[in-house]
Structure formats: structure tokens, C-alpha cells
C-alpha positions in Angstrom: 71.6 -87.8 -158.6 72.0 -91.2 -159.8 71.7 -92.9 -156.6 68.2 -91.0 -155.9 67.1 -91.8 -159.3 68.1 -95.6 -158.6 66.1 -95.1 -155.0 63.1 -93.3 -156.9 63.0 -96.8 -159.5 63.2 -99.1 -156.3 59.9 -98.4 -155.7 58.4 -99.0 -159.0 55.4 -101.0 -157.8 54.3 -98.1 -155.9 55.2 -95.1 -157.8 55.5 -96.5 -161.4 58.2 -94.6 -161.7 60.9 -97.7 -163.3 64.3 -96.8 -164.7 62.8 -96.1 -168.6 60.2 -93.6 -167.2 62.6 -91.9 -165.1 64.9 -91.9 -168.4 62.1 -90.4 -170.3 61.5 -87.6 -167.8 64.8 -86.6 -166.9 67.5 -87.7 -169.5 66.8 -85.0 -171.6 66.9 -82.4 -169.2 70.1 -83.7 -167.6 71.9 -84.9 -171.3 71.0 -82.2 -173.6 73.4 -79.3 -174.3 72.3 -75.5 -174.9 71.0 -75.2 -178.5 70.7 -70.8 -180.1 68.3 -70.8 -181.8 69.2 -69.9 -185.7 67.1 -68.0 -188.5 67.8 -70.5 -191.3 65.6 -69.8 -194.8 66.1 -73.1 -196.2 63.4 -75.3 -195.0 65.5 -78.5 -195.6 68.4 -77.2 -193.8 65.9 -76.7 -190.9 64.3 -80.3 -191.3 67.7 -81.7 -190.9 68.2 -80.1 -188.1 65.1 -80.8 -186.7 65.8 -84.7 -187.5 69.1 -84.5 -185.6 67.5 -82.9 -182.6 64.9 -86.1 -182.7 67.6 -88.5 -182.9 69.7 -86.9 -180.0 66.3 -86.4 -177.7 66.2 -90.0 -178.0 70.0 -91.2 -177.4 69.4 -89.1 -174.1 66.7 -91.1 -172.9 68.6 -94.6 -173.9 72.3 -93.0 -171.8 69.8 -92.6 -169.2 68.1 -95.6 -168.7 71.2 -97.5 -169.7 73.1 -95.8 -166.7 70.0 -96.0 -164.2 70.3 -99.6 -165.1 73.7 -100.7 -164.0 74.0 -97.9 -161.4 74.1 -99.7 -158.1 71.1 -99.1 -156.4 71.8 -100.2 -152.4 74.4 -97.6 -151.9 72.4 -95.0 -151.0 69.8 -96.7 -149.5 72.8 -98.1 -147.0 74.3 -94.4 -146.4 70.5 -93.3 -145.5 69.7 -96.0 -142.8 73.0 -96.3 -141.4 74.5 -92.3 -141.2 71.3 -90.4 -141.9 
């Protein structure tokens, strides 16, 4: 996945699509766990939660881009042209 996503940002100039937008699409759909949803009365109890969700939507996008970053981007692109 990493290697398309690296292929997806090598194109950047056509597609717009550089490593921080493609961290901001996708890292919290890939990064993010499950949450149940809770019936919680205390309204502070729920801001805090709702805080902590914030802060984790955001480390999500910054593993992302932070991977997509050092992940070595001609390896793919080599197994496409010379066995695919």
C-alpha cells in the first residue's frame, strides 16, 4: 500500500496528490482503531473524549506522511516496468 501511495505522490505535479494530502486522506482510515460508541451523561467526560479523538485524528495524519516520506518510492515503480 505504501509503495502505491509513494507511486500516487510521484506524480504530484499532475495529480496534486503529494505525500501530506495523501496523509490527510488516507491515514486516518488506515491508523485509526474501532471506537463503540458510549452513552456518557457528563458533558465534560464527553469533551474529553472528544479532545482525544482530535488529537489522535491528527497523529494519524503525521505517522502517515512521516512514513510516505521515507518510504522508498522506486521500488515499485522498478517491479512494474521490469516483471509487470
Amino acid at each position: 500500500l505504501l509503495d502505491h501511495l509513494k507511486l500516487v505522490a510521484s506524480y504530484q505535479e499532475m495529480n496534486k496528490m503529494t505525500c501530506q494530502n495523501l496523509a490527510v486522506c488516507f491515514g486516518p482510515v488506515l491508523l485509526s482503531q474501532r471506537q463503540e460508541a458510549s452513552c456518557h451523561t457528563n458533558r465534560v467526560f464527553i469533551d474529553s473524549e472528544e479532545l482525544a479523538s482530535a488529537l489522535h485524528f491528527k497523529k494519524h495524519i503525521e505517522v502517515l506522511h512521516y512514513l510516505l516520506q521515507l518510504w522508498p518510492g522506486e521500488t515499485y515503480t522498478f517491479l512494474l516496468f521490469h516483471y509487470g
